[in-house]
C-alpha positions as CSV (number, residue, x, y, z in Angstrom):
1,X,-16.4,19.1,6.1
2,X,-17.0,15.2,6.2
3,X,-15.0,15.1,3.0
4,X,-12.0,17.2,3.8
5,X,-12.1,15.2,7.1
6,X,-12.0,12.3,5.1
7,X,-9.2,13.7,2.6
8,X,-7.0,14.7,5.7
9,X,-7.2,10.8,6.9
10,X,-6.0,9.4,3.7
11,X,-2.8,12.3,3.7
12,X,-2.5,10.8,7.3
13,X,-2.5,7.2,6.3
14,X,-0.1,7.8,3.5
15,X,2.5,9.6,5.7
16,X,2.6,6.7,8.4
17,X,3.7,4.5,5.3
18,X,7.5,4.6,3.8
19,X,7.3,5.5,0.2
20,X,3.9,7.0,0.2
21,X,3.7,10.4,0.1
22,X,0.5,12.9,1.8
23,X,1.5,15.1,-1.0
24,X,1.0,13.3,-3.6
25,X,-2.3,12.2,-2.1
26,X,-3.3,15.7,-1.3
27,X,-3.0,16.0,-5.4
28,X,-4.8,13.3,-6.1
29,X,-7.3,14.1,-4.4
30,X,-7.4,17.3,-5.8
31,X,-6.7,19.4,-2.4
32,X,-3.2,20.4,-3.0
33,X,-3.1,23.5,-4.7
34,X,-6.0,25.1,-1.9
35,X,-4.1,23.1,1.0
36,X,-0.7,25.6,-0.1
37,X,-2.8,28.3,-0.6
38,X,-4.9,28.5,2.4
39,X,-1.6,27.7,4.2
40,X,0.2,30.8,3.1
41,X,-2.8,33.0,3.4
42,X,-3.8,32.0,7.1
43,X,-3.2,35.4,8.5
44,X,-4.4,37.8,5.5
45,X,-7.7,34.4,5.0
46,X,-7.9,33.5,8.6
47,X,-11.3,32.1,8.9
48,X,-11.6,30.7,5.2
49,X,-8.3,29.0,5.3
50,X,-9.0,27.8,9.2
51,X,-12.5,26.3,7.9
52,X,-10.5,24.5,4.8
53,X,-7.4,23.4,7.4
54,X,-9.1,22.4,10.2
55,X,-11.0,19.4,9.2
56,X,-7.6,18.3,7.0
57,X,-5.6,18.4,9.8
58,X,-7.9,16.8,12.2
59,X,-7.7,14.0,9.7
60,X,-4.5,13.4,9.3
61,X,-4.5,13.3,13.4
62,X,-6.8,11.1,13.6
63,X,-5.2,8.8,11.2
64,X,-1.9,9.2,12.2
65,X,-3.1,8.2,16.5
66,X,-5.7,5.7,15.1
67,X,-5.4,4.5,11.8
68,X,-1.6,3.8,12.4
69,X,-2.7,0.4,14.9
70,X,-4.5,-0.7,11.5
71,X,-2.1,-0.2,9.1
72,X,0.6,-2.4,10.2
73,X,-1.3,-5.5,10.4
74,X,-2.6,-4.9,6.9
75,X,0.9,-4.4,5.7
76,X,2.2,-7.4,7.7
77,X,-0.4,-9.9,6.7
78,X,-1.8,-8.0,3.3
79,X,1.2,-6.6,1.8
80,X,0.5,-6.5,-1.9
81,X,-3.0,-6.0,-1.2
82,X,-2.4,-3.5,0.8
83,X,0.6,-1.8,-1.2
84,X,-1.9,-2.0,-4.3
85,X,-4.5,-0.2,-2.4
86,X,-2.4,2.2,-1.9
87,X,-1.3,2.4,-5.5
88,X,-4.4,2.7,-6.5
89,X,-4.9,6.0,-4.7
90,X,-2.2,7.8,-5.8
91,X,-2.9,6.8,-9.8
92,X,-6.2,7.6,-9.4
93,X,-5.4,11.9,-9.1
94,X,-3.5,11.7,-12.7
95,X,-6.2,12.0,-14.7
96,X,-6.5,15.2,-12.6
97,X,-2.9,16.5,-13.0
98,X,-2.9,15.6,-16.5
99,X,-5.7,18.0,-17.4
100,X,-3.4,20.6,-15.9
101,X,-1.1,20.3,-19.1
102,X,-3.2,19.3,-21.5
103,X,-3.0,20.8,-24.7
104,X,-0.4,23.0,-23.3
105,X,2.5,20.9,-26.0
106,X,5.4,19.2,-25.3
107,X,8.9,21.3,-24.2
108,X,12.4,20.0,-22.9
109,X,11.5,23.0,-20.1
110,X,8.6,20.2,-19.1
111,X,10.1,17.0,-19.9
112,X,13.6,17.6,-17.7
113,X,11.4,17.8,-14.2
114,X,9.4,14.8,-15.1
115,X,12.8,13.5,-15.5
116,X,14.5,14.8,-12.6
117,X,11.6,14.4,-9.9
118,X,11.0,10.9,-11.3
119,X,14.7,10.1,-10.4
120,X,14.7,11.3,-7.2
121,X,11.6,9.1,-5.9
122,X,13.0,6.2,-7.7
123,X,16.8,6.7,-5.7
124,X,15.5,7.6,-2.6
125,X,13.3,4.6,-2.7
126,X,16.1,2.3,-3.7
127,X,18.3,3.4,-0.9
128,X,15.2,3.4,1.4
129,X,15.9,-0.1,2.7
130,X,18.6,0.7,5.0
131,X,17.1,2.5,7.8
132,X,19.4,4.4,9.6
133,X,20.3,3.9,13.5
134,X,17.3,3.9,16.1
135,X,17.3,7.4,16.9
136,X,17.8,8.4,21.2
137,X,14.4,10.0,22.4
138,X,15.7,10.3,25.8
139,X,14.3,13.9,27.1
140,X,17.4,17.2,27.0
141,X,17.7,19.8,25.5
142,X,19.8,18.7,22.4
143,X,17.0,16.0,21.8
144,X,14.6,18.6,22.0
145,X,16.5,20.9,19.2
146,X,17.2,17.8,17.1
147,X,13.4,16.9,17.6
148,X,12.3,20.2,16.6
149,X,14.9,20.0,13.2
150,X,14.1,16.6,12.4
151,X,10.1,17.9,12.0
152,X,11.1,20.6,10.1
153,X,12.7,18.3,7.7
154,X,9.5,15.8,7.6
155,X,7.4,18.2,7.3
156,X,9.0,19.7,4.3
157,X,9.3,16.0,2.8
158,X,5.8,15.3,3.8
159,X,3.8,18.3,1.5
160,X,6.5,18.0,-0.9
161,X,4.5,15.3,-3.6
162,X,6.1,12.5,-4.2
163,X,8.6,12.6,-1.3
164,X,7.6,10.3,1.8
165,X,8.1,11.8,4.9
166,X,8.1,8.3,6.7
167,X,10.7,7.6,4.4
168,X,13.2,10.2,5.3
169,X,12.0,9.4,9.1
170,X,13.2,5.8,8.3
171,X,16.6,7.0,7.3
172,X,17.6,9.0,10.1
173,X,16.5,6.4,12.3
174,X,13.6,8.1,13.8
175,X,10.5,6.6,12.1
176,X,10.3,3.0,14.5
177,X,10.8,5.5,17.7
178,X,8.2,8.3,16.8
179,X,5.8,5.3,15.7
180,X,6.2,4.0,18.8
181,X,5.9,7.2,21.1
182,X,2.5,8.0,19.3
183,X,1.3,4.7,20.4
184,X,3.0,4.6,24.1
185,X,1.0,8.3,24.4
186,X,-2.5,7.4,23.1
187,X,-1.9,4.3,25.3
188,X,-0.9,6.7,28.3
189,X,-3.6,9.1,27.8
190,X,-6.4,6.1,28.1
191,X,-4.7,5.2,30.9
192,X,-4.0,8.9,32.2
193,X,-0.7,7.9,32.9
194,X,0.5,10.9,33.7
195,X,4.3,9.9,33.7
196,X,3.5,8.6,29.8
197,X,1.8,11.5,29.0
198,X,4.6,14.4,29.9
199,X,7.0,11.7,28.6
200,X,4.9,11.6,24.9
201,X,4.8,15.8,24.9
202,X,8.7,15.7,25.7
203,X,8.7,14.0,22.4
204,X,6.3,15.0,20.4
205,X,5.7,18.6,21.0
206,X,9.1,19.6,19.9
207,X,8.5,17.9,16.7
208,X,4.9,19.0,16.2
209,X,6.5,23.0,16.0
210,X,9.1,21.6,13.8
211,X,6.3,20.2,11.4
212,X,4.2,23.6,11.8
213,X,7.2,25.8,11.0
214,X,8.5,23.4,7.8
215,X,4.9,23.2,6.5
216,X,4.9,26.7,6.7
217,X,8.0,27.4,4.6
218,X,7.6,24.7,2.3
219,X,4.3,26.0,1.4
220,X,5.6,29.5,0.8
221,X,8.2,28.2,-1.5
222,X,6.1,26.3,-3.3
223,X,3.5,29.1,-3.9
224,X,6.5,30.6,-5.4
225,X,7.0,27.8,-7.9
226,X,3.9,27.6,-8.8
227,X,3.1,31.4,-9.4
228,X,6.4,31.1,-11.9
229,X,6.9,27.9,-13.4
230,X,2.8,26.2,-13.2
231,X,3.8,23.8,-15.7
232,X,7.0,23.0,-14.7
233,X,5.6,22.4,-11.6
234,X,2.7,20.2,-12.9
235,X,4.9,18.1,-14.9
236,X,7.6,17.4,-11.8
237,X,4.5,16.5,-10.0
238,X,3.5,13.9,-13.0
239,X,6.7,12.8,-12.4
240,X,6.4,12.5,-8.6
241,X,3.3,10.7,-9.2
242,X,4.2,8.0,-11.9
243,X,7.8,7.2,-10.0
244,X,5.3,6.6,-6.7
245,X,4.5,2.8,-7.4
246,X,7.6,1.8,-8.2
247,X,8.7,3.6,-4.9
248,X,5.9,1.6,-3.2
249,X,7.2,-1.5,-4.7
250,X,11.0,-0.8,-4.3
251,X,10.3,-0.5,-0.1
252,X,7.6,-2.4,0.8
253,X,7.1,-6.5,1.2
254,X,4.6,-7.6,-1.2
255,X,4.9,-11.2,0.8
256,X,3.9,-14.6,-1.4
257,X,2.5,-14.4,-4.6
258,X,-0.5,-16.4,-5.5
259,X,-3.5,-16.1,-8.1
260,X,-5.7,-15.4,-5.3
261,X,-3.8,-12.8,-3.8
262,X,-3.3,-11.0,-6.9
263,X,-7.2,-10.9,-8.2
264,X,-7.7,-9.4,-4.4
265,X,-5.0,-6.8,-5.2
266,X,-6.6,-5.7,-8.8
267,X,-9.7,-4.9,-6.8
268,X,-7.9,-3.2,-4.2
269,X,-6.1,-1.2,-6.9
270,X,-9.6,-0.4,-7.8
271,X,-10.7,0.8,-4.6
272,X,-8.2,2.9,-4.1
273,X,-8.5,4.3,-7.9
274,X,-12.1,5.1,-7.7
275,X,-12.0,7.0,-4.2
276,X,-9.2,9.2,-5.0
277,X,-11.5,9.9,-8.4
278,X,-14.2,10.6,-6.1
279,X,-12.4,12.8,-3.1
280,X,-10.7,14.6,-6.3
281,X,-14.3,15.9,-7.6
């Protein structure tokens, strides 16, 4: 359970950060394929899939309320560092994937996804810089719909590997004000604000059954895909997976360069490698 907890925390981490995507880190980590499974199976493998989902999700809650308050220091005064770290991570589950095709050959069927998903992390993170308008959490019902669709569409991005759901957050302008609502509701709940409390649910309750919902179909269709075309699938993901740092690179800071800072970043780099080898055993 410590493990899982642990696995969810890193997914939680990595969806907090533009460019990084918890699905590619649930596949480096070598969760991914149970994660969809135990997903789309809750009903029929309720308490197997609830014993597998629980501690994940608690994770990535507790990285997403806490971890976040950490994470944006590091990237402010660590960026390369940090972004390395983070590098490290994702690399560190190919091994993994790789043994998924090996020995299978070489087809055009393989080599176009690798092509096409690579493209699409690339683009995305190239237009990634211009974040779209601050989006208007003020409490109605049309924020309340667009709230619900908008974590449908996250949600989606965010189990898809290799698509950041922070990213597309950051392009339609509502990654700054969800940050910030997490924060202003963990900060009213200490205080027991009651005010900032029912003004945090307003916000992110209608999103949370958005997320639910789109993690739900995702899943499904990607069950689908995987039941049909496994390595299709598997090589897209390669794709995901190798276009990831230069996603990384294409949106984040990496600040000033120095020979210091960039023997700290190789260890990082390291880090990050050897514990997504270790969570992926």
């Amino acid at each position: 359970m410590i493990k899982n907890l642990l696995k969810g925390m890193v997914m939680g981490i990595a969806n907090i950060i533009p460019g990084v995507s918890g699905g590619t880190m649930a596949v480096s980590m070598g969760i991914y394929d149970k994660l969809i499974h135990s997903v789309t199976h809750l009903l029929k493998e309720f308490k197997e899939s609830m014993k597998f989902l629980i501690p994940i999700f608690l994770g990535i809650g507790i990285a997403l309320v806490g971890l976040s308050f950490i994470i944006e220091p590091a990237f402010a005064n660590f960026p390369l560092q940090t972004n390395c770290l983070f590098i490290g991570l994702i690399v560190g589950g190919l091994p993994a994937v790789i043994n998924k095709v090996k020995g299978k050959g070489i087809k055009i069927s393989y080599i176009l996804p690798f092509l096409v998903f690579f493209a699409l992390v690339v683009g995305m993170a190239a237009i990634g810089e211009k974040e779209g308008a601050a989006a208007d959490l003020s409490f109605s019902l049309w924020s309340v719909i667009k709230l619900f669709v908008v974590g449908i569409i996250a949600s989606a991005t965010m189990v898809i590997p290799g698509v950041s759901g922070s990213m597309m957050l950051l392009l339609m302008g509502y990654y700054n004000p969800i940050v910030a609502a997490i924060k202003n509701f963990v900060t009213a709940l200490a205080a027991f604000d009651i005010d900032g409390i029912l003004q945090g649910c307003g916000i992110l309750v209608p999103m949370g059954l958005g997320i639910v919902v789109g993690v739900i179909l995702i899943a499904k269709m990607i069950e689908f895909i995987f039941e049909k075309f496994p390595l299709q699938a598997y090589w897209a993901i390669i794709g995901l997976i190798v276009a990831s740092p230069f996603a990384i690179f294409l949106l984040g800071d990496v600040g000033t360069i120095t020979v210091a800072g960039v023997l700290v970043s190789v260890i990082t780099f390291g880090v990050g490698f050897v514990i997504a080898m270790k969570l992926g055993d």
